[in-house]
C-alpha positions in Angstrom: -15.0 -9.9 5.9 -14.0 -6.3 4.5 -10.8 -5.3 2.8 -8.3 -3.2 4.3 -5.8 -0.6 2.8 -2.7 -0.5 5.0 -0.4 2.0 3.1 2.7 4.7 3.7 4.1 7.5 1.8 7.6 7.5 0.8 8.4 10.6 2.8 6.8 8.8 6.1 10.1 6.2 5.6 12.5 8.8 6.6 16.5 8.5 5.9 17.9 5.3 6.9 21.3 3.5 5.9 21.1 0.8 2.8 21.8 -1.7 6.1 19.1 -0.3 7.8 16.8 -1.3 4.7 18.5 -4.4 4.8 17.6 -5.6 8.6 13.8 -4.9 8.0 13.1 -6.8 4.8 13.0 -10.4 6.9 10.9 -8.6 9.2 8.1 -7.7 6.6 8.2 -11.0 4.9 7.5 -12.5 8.0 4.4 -10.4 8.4 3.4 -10.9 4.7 3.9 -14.4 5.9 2.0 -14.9 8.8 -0.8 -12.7 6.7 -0.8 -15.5 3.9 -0.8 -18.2 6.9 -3.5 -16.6 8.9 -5.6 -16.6 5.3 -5.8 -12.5 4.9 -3.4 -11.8 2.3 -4.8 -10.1 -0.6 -1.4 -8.3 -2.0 1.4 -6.3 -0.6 4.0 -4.6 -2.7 6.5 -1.5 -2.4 6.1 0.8 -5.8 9.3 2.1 -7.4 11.0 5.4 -6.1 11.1 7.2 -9.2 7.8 9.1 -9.4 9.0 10.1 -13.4 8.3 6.9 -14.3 4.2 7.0 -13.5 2.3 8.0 -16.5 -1.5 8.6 -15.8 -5.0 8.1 -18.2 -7.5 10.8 -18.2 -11.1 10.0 -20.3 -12.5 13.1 -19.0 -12.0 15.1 -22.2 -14.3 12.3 -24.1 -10.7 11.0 -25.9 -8.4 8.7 -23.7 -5.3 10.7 -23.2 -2.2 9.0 -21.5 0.5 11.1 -19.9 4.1 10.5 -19.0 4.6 11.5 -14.9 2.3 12.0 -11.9 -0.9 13.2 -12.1 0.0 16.4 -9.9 3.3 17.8 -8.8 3.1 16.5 -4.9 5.9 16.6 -2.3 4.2 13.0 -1.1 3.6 10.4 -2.8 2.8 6.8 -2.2 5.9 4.1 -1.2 3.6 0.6 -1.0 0.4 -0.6 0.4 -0.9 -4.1 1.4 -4.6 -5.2 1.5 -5.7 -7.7 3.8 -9.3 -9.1 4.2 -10.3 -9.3 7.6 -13.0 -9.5 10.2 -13.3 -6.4 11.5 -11.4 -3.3 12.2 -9.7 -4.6 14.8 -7.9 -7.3 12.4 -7.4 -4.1 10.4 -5.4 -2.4 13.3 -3.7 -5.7 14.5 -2.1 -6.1 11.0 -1.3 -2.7 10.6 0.5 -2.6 13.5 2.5 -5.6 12.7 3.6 -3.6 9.4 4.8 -0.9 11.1 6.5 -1.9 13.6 8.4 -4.9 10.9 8.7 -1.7 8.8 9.8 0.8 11.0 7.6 3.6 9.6 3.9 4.8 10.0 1.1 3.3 7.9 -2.6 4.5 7.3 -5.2 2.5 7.1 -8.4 3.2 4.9 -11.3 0.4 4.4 -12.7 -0.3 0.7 -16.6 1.0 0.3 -18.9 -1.7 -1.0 -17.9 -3.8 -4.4 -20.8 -2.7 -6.9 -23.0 -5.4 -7.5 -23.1 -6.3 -11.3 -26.7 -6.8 -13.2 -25.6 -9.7 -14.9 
């Protein structure tokens, strides 16, 4: 089994009416549904719009330092993910596909590298 990324952008959404919005919520739950069903569910979530409200932590100085707002100034930013455990790559695609078409907008799909194993 490997994990699976299956993500969007807020700017990949597009403009659509609040009803719009509205019509394709059942449709996602469905698919988060049939994900938790089919036993691949790991997490699914959309993130809040308002990028002013990210703050970020940066240790690269040697002090902890946390900052109110995004990391970098980007025209893009990420809207939600999910992260379904799954066979193969195919699995990957097949639930990907689900999302996007139950969402109505395009996701990418990135596979985690290797958990590092602890010495414990």
């Amino acid at each position: 089994m490997a994990k699976y990324l299956i993500y969007f952008n807020q700017q990949w959404v597009g403009d659509h009416t609040e009803e719009w919005f509205r019509s394709r919520a059942p449709l996602a739950m469905a698919v988060v549904d049939e994900m938790k069903a089919a036993g691949v569910y790991v997490f699914a979530g959309g993130l809040e719009e308002d990028v002013e409200t990210a703050f970020f932590a940066d240790a690269t100085s040697g002090t902890l330092l946390f900052t109110d707002g995004p990391f970098a100034e980007t025209k893009e930013f990420l809207g939600g993910l999910t992260i379904v455990d799954v066979a193969d790559e195919e699995a990957a695609r097949m639930w990907a596909g689900k999302v996007a078409e139950a969402c109505g907008w395009p996701q990418e799909v990135r596979r985690f590298g290797p958990v590092p194993q602890s010495r414990g």
